[in-house]
C-alpha positions as a Markdown table, in Angstrom:
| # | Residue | x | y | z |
|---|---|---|---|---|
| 1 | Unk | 87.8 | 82.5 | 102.2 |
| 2 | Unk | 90.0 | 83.5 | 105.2 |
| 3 | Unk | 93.7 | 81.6 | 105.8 |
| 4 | Unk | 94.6 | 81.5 | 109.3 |
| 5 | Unk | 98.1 | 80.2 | 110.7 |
| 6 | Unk | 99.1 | 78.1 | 114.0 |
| 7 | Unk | 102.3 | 78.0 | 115.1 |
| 8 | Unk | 103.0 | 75.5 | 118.4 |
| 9 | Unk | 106.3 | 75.7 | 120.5 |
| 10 | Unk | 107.2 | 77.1 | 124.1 |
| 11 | Unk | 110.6 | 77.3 | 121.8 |
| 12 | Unk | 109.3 | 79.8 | 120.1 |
| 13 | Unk | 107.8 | 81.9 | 122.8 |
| 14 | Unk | 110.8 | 82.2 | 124.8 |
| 15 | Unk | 112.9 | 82.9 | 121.9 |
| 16 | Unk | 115.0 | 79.8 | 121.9 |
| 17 | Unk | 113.8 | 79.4 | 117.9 |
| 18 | Unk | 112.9 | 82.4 | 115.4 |
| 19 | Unk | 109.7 | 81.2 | 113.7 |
| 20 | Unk | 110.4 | 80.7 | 109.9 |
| 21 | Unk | 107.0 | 79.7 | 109.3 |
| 22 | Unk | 104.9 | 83.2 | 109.3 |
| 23 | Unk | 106.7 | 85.0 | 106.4 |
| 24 | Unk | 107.2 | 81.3 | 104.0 |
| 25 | Unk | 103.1 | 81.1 | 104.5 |
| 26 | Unk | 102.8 | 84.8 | 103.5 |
| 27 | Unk | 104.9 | 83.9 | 100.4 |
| 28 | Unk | 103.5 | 80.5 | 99.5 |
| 29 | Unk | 99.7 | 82.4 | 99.5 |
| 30 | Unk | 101.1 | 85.1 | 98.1 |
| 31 | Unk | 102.4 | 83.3 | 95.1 |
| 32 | Unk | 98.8 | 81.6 | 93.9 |
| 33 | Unk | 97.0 | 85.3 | 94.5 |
| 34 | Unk | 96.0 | 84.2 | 98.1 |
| 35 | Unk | 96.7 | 86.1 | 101.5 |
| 36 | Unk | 97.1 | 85.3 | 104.7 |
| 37 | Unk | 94.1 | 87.0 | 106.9 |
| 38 | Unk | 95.6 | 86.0 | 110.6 |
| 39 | Unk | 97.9 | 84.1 | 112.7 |
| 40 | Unk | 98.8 | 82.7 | 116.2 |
| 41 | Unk | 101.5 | 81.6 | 118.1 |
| 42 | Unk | 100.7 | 79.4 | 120.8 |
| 43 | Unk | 102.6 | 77.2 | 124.0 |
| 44 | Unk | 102.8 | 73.9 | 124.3 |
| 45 | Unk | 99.9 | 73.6 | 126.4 |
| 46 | Unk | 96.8 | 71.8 | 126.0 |
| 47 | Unk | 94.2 | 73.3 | 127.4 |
| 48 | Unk | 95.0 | 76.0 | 125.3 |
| 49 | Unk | 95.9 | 74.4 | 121.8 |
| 50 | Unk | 92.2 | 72.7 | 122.7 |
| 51 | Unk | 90.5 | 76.2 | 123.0 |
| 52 | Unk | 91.9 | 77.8 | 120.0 |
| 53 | Unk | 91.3 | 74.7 | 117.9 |
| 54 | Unk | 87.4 | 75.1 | 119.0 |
| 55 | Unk | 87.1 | 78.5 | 118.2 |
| 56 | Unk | 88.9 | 77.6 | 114.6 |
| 57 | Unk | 87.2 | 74.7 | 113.9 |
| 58 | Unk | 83.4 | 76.9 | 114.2 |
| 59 | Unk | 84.7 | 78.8 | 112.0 |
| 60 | Unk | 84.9 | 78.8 | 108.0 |
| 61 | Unk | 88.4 | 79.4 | 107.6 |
| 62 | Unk | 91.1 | 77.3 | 106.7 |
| 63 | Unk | 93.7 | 76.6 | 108.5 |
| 64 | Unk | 97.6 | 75.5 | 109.1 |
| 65 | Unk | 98.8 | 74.6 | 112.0 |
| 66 | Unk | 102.8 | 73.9 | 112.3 |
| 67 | Unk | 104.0 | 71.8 | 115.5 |
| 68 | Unk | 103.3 | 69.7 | 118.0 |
| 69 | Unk | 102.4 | 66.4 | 116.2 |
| 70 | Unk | 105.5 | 64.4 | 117.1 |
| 71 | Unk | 105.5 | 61.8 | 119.9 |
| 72 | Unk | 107.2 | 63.5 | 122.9 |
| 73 | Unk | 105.2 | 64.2 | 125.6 |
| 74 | Unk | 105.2 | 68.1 | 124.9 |
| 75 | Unk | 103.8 | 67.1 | 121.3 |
| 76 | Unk | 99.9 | 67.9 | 122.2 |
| 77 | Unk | 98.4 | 68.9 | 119.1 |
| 78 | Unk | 97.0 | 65.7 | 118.0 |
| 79 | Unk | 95.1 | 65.2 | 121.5 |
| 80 | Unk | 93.6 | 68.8 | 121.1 |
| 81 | Unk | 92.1 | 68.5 | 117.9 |
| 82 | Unk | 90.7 | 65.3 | 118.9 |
| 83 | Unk | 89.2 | 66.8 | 122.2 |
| 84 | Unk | 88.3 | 70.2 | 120.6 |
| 85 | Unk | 86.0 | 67.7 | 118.1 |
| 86 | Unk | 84.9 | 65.5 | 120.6 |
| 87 | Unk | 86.4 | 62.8 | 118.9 |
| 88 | Unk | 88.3 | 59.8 | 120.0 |
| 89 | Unk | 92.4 | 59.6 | 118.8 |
| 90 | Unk | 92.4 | 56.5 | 116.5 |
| 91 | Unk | 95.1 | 54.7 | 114.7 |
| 92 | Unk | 95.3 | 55.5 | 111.1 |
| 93 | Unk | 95.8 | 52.4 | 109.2 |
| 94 | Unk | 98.0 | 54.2 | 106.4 |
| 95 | Unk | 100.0 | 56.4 | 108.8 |
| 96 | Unk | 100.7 | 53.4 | 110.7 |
| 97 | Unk | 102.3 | 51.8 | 107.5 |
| 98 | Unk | 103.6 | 54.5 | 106.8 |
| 99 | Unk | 105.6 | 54.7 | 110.3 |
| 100 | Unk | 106.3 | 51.1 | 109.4 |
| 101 | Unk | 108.1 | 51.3 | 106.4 |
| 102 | Unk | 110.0 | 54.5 | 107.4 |
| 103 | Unk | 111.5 | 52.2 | 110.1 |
| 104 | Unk | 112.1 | 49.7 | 107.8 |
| 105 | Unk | 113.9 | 51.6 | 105.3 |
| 106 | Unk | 115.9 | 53.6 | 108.2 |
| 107 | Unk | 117.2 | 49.8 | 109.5 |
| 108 | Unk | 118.3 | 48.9 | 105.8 |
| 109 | Unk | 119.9 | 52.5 | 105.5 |
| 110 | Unk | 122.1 | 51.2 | 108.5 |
| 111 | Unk | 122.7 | 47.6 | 107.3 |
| 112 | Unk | 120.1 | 46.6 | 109.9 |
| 113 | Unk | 117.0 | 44.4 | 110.4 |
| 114 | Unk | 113.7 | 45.9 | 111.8 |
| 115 | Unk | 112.2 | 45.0 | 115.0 |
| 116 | Unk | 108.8 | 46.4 | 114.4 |
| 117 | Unk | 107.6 | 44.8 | 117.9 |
| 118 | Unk | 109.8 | 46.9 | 120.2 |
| 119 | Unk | 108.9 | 49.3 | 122.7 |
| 120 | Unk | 110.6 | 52.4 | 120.6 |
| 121 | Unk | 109.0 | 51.5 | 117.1 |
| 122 | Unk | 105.4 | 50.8 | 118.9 |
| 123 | Unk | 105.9 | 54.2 | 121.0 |
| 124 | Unk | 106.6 | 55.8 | 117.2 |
| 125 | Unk | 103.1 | 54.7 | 116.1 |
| 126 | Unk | 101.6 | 57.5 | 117.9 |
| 127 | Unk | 102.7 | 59.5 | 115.2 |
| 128 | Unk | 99.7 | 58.1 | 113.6 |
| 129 | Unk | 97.4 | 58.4 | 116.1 |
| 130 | Unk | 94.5 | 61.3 | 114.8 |
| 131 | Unk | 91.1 | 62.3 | 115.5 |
| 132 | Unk | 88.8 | 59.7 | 113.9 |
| 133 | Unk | 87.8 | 60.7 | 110.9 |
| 134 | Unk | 91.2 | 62.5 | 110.1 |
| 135 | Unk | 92.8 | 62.3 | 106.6 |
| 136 | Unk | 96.4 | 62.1 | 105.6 |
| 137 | Unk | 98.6 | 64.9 | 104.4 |
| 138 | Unk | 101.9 | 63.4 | 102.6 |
| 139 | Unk | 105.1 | 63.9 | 103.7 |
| 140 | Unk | 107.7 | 63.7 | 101.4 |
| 141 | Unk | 110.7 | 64.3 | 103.7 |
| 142 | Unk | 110.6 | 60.9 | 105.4 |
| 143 | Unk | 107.4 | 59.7 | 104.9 |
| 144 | Unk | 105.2 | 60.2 | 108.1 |
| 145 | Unk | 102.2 | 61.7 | 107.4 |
| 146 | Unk | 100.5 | 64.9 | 109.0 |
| 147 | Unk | 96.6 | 65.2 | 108.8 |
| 148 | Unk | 93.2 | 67.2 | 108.2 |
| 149 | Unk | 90.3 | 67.6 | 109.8 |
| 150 | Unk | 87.5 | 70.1 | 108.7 |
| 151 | Unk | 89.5 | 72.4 | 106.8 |
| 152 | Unk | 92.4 | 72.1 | 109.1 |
| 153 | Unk | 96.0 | 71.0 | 108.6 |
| 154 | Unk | 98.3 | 69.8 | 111.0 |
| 155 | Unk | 102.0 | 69.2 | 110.1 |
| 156 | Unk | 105.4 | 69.0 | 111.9 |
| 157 | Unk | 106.9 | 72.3 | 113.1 |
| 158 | Unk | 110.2 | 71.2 | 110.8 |
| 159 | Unk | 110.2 | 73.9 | 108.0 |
| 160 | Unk | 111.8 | 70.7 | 105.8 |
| 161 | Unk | 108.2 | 68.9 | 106.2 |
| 162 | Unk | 106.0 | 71.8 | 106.8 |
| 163 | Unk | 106.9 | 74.1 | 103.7 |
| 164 | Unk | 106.3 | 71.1 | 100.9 |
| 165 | Unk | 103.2 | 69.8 | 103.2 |
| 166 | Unk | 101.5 | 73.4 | 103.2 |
| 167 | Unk | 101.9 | 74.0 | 99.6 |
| 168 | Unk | 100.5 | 70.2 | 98.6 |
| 169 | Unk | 97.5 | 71.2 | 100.6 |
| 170 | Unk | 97.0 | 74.5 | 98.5 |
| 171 | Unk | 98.1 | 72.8 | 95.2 |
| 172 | Unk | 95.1 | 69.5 | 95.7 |
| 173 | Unk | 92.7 | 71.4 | 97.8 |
| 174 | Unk | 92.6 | 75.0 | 97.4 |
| 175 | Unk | 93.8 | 75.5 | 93.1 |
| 176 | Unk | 90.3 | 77.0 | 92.3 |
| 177 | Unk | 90.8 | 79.9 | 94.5 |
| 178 | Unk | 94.4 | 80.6 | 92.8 |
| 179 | Unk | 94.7 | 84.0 | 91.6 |
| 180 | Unk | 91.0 | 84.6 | 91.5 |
| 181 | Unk | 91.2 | 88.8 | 91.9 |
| 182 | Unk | 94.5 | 90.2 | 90.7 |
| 183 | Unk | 95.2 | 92.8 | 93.5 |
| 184 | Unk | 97.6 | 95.9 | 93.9 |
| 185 | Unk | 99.7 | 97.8 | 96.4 |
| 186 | Unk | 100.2 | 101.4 | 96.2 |
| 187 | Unk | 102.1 | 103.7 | 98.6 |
| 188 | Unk | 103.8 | 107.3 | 98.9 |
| 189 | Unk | 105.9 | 108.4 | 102.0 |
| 190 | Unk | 104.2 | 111.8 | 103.1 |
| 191 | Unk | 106.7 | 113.7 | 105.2 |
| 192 | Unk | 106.3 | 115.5 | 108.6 |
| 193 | Unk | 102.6 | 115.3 | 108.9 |
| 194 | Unk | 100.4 | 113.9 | 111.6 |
| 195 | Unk | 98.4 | 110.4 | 111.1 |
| 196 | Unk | 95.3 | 112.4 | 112.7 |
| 197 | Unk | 95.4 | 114.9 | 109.8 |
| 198 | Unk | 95.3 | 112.1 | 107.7 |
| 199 | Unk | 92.6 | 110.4 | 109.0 |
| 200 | Unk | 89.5 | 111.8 | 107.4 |
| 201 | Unk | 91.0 | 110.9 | 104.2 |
| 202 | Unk | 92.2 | 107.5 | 104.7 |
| 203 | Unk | 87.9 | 106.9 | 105.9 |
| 204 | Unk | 86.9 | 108.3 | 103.2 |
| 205 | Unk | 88.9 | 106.7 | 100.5 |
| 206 | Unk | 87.7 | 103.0 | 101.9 |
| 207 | Unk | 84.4 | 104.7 | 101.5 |
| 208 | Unk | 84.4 | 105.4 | 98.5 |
| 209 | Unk | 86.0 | 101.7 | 97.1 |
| 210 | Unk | 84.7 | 98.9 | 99.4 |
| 211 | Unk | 87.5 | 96.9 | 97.6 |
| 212 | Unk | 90.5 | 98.9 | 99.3 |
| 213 | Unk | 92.1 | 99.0 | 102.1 |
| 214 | Unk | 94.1 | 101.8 | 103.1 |
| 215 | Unk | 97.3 | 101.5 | 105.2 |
| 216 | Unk | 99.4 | 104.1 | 107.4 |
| 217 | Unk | 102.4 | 103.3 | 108.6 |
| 218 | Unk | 104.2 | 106.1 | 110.7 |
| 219 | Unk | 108.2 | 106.4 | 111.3 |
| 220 | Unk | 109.8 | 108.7 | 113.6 |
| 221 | Unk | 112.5 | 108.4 | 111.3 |
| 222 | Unk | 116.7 | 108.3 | 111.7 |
| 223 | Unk | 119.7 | 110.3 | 110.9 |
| 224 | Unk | 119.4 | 109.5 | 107.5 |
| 225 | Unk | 115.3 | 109.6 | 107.3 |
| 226 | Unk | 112.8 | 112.4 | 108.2 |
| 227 | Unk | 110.0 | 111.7 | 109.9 |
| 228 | Unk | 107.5 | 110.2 | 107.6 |
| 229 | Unk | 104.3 | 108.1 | 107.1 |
| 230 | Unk | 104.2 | 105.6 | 104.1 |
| 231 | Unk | 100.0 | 105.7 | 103.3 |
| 232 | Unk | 98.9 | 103.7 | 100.5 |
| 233 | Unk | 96.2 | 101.7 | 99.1 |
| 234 | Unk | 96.0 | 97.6 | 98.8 |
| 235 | Unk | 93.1 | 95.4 | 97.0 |
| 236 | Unk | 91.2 | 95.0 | 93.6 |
| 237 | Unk | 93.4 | 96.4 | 90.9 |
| 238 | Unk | 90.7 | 98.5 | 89.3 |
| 239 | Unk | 89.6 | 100.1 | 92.3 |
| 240 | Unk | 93.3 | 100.5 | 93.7 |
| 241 | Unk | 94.3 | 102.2 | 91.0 |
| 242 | Unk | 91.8 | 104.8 | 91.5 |
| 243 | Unk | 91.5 | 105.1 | 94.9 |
| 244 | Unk | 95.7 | 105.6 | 94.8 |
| 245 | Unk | 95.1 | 108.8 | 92.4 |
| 246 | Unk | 92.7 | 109.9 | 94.4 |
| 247 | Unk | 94.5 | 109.7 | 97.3 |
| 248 | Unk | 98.0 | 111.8 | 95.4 |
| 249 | Unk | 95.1 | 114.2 | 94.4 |
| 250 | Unk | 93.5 | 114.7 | 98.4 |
| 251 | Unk | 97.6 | 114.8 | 99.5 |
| 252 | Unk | 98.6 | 117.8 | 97.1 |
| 253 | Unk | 95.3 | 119.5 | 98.2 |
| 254 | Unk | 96.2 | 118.9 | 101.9 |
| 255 | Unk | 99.7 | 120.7 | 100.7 |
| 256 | Unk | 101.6 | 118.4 | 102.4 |
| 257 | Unk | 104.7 | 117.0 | 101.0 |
| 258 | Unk | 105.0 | 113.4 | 99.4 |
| 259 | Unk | 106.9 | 111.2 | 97.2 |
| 260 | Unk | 106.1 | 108.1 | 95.7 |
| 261 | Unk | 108.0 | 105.1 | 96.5 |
């Protein structure tokens, strides 16, 4: 099963935020034997959110998709998945009472009383507003809830609420794929040769195990490092294992120099 990533925010595109969410997704996969297979980072614009979230949704794979849930009018994501399903936005009777007793309890933090009936807490029921159909993703953080739809989950861009929403998802939804295939990563830094020398072998290694992948990753080096190419070996443990001896075994009989990291 493939785990995809959305990430939402002109903010991010022009560099006015650094995305924290990419590598703490990487990590939280990584951590119940999972991986991520691809991501995207995307504008706040809806046409496009709407696309992409068509394309995802025919697919199989499960998805997270951080941002654009709030209430502002440069929050879209909500709309999109409604429109990219053909579905209408409805009210969601727990994530409105939800809302509701988030204001409720912010009013009494202050040593206020809750208008529930005014223009601002009415305009922060939108928050609930999802795809009909849609079903609720806790928040722990202050309460207001992000959603699901076919195998897709939609939570604020805050790393505060994201990070513990994401990982309640994997923990209720997704514990019988934990740590299914114990996998392996190999590698040795091969000095001054050229990746096209190298390239017959790398073929012919994933060949030979259909449960490897090899990887090559060339550096033109520093003052303080030659030039090198770290190539190694990721996947099934069994087959990695193997596959990473063969590989040393190809490398000395290449006579090119090596060392393993």
């Amino acid at each position: 099963m493939a785990f995809g990533l959305i990430i939402i925010g002109d903010e991010i595109l022009s560099g006015r935020r650094v995305d924290q969410h990419f590598p703490k997704v990487v990590q939280m996969l990584a951590a119940r034997g999972l991986q991520l297979t691809w991501a995207e980072v995307l504008p706040d614009d809806p046409a496009r959110i709407t696309a992409t979230l068509k394309r995802t949704f025919a697919s199989d794979d499960v998805v997270f998709c951080c941002g654009g849930i709030g209430a502002t009018p440069d929050d879209h994501t909500r709309q999109a998945a409604a429109d990219a399903l053909g579905k209408p936005l409805v009210l969601h009777a727990q994530g409105k009472l939800n809302i509701q007793q988030r204001i409720v309890q912010m009013a009494q933090e202050a040593g206020q009383s809750a208008d529930l009936e005014t223009a601002e807490n009415l305009h922060r029921l939108k928050m609930a507003e999802f795809a009909e159909g849609a079903a609720l993703i806790p928040n722990p953080y202050n309460n207001i809830a992000g959603f699901a739809l076919h195998q897709h989950y939609f939570v604020p861009g805050f790393p505060v609420m994201a990070w513990p929403m994401l990982e309640w998802v994997l923990d209720n939804h997704y514990a019988d794929l934990f740590n299914r295939e114990s996998r392996m990563e190999r590698s040795v830094l091969v000095y001054e040769a050229a990746e096209s020398a190298l390239t017959p072998l790398m073929v012919a290694i994933e060949q030979q195990y259909p449960r490897v992948k090899v990887f090559s990753l060339p550096s033109v080096g520093d003052a303080n490092t030659r030039r090198h190419i770290e190539l190694g070996v990721k996947g099934e443990v069994v087959q990695t294992a193997a596959a990473f001896e063969q590989l040393c075994d190809e490398l000395r009989k290449l006579n090119v120099e090596f060392s393993n990291i």
